[in-house]
C-alpha positions as CSV (number, residue, x, y, z in Angstrom):
1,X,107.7,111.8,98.5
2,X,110.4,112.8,101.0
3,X,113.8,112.9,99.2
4,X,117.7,111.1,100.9
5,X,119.0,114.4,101.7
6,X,115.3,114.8,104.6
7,X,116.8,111.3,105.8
8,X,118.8,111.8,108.6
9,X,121.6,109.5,108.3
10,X,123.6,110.5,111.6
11,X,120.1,108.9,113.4
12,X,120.1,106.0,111.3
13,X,123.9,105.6,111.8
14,X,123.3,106.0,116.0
15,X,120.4,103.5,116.0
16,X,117.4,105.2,115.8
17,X,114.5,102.8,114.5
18,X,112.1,105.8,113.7
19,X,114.9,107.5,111.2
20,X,115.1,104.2,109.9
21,X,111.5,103.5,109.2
22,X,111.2,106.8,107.8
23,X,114.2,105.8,105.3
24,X,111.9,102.8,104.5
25,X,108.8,105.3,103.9
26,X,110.7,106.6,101.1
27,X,111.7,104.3,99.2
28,X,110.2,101.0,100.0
29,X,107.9,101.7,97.0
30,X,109.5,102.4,94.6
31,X,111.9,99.5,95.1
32,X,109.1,97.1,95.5
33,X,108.1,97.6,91.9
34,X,111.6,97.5,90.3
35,X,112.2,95.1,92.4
36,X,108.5,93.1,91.0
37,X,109.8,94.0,87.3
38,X,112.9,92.3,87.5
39,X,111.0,88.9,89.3
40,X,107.5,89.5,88.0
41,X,106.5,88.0,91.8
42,X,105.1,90.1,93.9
43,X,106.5,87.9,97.3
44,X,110.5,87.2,95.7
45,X,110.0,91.1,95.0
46,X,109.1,91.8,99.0
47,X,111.4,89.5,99.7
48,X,114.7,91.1,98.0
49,X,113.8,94.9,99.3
50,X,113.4,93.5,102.4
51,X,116.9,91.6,102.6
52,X,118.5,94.9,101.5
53,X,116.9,96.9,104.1
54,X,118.4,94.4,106.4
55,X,122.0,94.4,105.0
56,X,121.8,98.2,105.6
57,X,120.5,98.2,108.9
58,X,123.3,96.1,109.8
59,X,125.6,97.9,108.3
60,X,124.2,101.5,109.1
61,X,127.5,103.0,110.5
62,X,129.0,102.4,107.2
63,X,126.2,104.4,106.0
64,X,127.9,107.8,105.6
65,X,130.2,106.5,102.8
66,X,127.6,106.5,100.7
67,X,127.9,109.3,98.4
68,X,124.1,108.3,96.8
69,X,121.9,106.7,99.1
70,X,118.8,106.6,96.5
71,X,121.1,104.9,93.5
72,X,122.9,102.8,96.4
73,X,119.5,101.2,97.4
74,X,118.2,100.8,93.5
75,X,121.5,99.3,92.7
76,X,121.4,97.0,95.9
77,X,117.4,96.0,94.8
78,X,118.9,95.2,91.6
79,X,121.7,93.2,92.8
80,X,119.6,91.4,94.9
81,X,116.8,90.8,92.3
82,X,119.5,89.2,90.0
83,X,121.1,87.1,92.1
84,X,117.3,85.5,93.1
85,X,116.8,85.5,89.4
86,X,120.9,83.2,89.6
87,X,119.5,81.1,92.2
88,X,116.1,79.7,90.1
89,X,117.8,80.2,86.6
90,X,121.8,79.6,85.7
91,X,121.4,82.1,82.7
92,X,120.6,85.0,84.3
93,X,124.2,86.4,85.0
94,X,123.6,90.3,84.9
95,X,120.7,92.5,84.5
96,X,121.5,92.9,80.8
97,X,120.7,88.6,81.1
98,X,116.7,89.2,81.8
99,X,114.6,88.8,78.5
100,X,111.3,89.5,80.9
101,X,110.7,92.7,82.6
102,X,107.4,93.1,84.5
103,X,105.5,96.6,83.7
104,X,103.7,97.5,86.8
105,X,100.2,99.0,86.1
106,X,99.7,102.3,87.7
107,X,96.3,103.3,88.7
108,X,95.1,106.7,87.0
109,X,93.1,109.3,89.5
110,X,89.5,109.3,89.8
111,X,89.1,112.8,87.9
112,X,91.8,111.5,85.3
113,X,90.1,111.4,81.9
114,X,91.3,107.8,81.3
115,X,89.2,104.7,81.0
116,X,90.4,101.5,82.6
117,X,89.7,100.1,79.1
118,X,92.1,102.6,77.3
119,X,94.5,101.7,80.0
120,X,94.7,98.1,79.4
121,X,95.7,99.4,75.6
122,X,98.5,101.1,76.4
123,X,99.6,98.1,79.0
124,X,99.6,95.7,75.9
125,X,101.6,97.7,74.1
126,X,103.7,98.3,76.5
127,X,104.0,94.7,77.4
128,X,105.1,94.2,73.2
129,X,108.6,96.1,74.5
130,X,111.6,94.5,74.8
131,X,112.6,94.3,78.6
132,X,115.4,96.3,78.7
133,X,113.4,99.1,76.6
134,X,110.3,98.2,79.3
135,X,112.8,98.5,82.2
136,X,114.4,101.9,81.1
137,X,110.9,103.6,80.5
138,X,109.5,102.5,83.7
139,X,112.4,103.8,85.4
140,X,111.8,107.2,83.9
141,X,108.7,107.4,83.2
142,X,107.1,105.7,85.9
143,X,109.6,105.9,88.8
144,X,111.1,109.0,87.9
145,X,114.8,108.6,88.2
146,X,117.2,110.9,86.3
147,X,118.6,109.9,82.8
148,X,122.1,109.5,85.2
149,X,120.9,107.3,87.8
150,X,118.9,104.8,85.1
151,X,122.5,105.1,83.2
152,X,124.4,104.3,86.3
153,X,121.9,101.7,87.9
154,X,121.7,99.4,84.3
155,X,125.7,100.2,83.6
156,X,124.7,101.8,80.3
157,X,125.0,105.4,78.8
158,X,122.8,108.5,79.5
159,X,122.6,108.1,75.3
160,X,121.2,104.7,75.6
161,X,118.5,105.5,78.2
162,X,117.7,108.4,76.2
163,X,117.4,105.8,73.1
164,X,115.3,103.4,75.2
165,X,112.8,106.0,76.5
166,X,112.2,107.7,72.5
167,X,112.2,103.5,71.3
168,X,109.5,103.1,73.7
169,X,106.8,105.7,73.1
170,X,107.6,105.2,69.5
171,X,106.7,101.5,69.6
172,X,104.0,102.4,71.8
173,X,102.2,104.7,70.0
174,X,102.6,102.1,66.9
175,X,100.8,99.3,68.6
176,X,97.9,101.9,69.3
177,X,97.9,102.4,65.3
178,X,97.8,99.4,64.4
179,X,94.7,99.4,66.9
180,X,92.6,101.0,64.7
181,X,91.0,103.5,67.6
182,X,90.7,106.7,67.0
183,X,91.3,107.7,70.6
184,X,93.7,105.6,71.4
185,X,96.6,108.2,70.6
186,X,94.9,110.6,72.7
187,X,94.5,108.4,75.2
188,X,98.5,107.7,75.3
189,X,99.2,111.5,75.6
190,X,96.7,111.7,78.9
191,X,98.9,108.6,79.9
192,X,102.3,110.1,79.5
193,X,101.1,113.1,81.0
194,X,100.0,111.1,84.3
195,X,103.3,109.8,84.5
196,X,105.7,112.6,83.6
197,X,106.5,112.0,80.2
């Protein structure tokens, strides 16, 4: 994955399409499936990253302002997100308002020693999180982002992501316990390997 600092933001600032797609590249994504978590709908997910790569094409030469451009964009997606989330329901306020966050399955490699079945395990408990806890973890975990952009993104402390992410493969490996399969617990640490953890 190419990183903000290979984007060329003079280009993108003078008009050039091709800088700009390659912007897209990047992080197009990764937004998409913050984006899905938030809605849990694949389209209203599009949707949003789409309408925030319009508001900064349109507002590229403001572009160099931006001391961040990767928490910029997540914080923009999440912006978005909510206020789709304001338009269909009048409780949703903030992002600490959403009591749903959608956990995107990732697909394990062909020579990964993981069954699909032992996947769908760790999804349900997964799924048993709470969706800030869900949210935080797949952030890290599956996304990737520093303890300091998750922090700064969700308005919480580097403490509390750290909470959420040891809360979550706690309760995780719990549900797979109360599974009763031997392998399930072995199955988690190939998982969490896969993604980083």
């Amino acid at each position: 994955m190419k990183t903000s600092h290979e984007i060329n933001i003079k280009l993108i600032q003078e008009g050039n399409h091709l800088e700009f797609s390659r912007l897209m590249d990047v992080y197009t994504d990764a937004l998409f499936i913050f984006a899905k978590g938030i809605l849990a709908n694949s389209q209203l997910a599009e949707e949003a990253v789409s309408d925030v790569f319009i508001k900064v094409w349109e507002s590229k030469s403001k572009l160099s302002e931006i001391d961040d451009l990767k928490s910029y964009l997540y914080r923009a997606v999440r912006n978005q997100a909510v206020s789709t989330l304001r338009s269909k329901n009048k409780d949703v306020v903030s992002i600490e308002d959403i009591n749903h966050f959608y956990f995107e399955p990732i697909e394990a490699p062909e020579d990964a020693l993981i069954q699909e079945e032992k996947l769908t395990h760790i999804y349900k408990a997964i799924d048993y999180l709470p969706a800030q806890t869900k949210m935080v973890f797949s952030l890290a975990k599956v996304q990737g982002l520093k303890y300091r952009e998750i922090a700064d993104l969700l308005d919480i402390t580097v403490k509390t992501v750290d909470y959420h992410v040891a809360s979550a493969v706690k309760k995780i490996c719990e549900r797979l316990e109360q599974d009763k399969s031997d392998d399930n617990l072995q199955v988690l640490k190939i998982f969490l390997g896969l993604i980083g953890a």
